[in-house]
N, C-alpha and C positions, 0 to 999 in steps of 0.2 A: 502226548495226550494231556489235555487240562480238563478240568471240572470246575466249575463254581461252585465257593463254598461259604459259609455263611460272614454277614459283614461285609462283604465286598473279594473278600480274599479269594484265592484262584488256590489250586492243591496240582500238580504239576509233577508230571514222572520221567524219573529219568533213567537210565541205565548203564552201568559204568563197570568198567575193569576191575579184577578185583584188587590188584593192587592199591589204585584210588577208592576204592570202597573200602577198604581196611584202616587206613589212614583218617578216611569221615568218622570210620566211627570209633575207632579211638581216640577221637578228637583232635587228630595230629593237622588235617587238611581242613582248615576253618574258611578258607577261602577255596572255591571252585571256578577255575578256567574255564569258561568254555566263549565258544563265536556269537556274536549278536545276531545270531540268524534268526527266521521265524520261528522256530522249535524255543528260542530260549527270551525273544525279544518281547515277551509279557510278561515276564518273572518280575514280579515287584517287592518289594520290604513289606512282611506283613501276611504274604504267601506262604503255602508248606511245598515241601518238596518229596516227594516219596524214592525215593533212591535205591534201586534196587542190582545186586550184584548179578552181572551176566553171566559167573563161572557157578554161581552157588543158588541164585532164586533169592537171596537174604535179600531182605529189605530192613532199611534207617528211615525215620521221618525227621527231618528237622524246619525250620521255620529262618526263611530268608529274614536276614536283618539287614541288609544292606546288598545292592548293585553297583559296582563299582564301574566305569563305559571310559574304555580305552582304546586309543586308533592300535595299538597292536600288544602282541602279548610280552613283548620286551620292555616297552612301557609302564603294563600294569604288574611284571615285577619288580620292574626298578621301583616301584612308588612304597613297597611292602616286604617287611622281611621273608625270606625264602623260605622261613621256619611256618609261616603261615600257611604257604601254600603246600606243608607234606615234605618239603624237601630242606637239604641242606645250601644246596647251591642253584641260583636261579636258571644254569644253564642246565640242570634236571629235567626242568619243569619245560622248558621250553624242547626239550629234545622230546617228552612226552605229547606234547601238543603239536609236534611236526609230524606224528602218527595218524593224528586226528583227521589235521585242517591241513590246508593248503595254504604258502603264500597268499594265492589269486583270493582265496576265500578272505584269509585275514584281513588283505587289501581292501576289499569290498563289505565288508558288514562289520570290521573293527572288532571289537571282543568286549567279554563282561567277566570281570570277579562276584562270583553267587557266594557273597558273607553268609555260611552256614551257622544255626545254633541248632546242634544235637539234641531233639525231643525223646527220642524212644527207638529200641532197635525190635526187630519182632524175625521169627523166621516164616518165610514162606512158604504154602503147601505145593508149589510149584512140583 
């Protein structure tokens, strides 16, 4: 779901594992995987992101600084250290992301890195 919010920016939610949710907010995961699909292919520099953890209801906001648009996700870790994306080693990440997406998927809409900057974490009354 999105909302327009003021200045032009968009506010965009997402909801994620908690593993990946612990890493945003201890600032370990500054770079976010995910598909260029319709769900994520409005995300711009400039945007907030409200992130919120599916095991817990916690919710992080942070503030896109950058989309990175890559034909696949083996590509957009080669280009970035591993350390960026939460992990140690880029075949991690990419074994995380074979959970998600599909080959067929990744073929067809290519992938994005969501450059997070960590604004505030809050819990939610969920």
């Amino acid at each position: 779901m999105t909302h327009l919010t003021y200045n032009g920016c968009m506010t965009h939610y997402s909801q994620i594992a908690d593993g990946p949710f612990q890493q945003i907010k201890r600032g370990e995961r500054l770079i976010e995987p995910r598909l260029n699909d319709d769900a994520h292919r409005k995300i711009r520099p400039g945007d907030l992101l409200i992130i919120t953890n599916r095991t817990t209801g916690e919710e992080v906001v942070a503030k896109v600084v950058g989309v990175l648009r890559y034909p696949s996700f083996v590509e957009l870790l080669q280009a970035y250290p591993a350390e960026r994306f939460g992990v140690q080693d880029e075949r991690d990440m990419l074994t995380e992301m074979k959970q998600y997406y599909t080959s067929e998927q990744e073929i067809a809409h290519g992938v994005l890195g969501i450059k997070l900057h960590l604004l505030k974490g809050k819990t939610s009354s969920h």
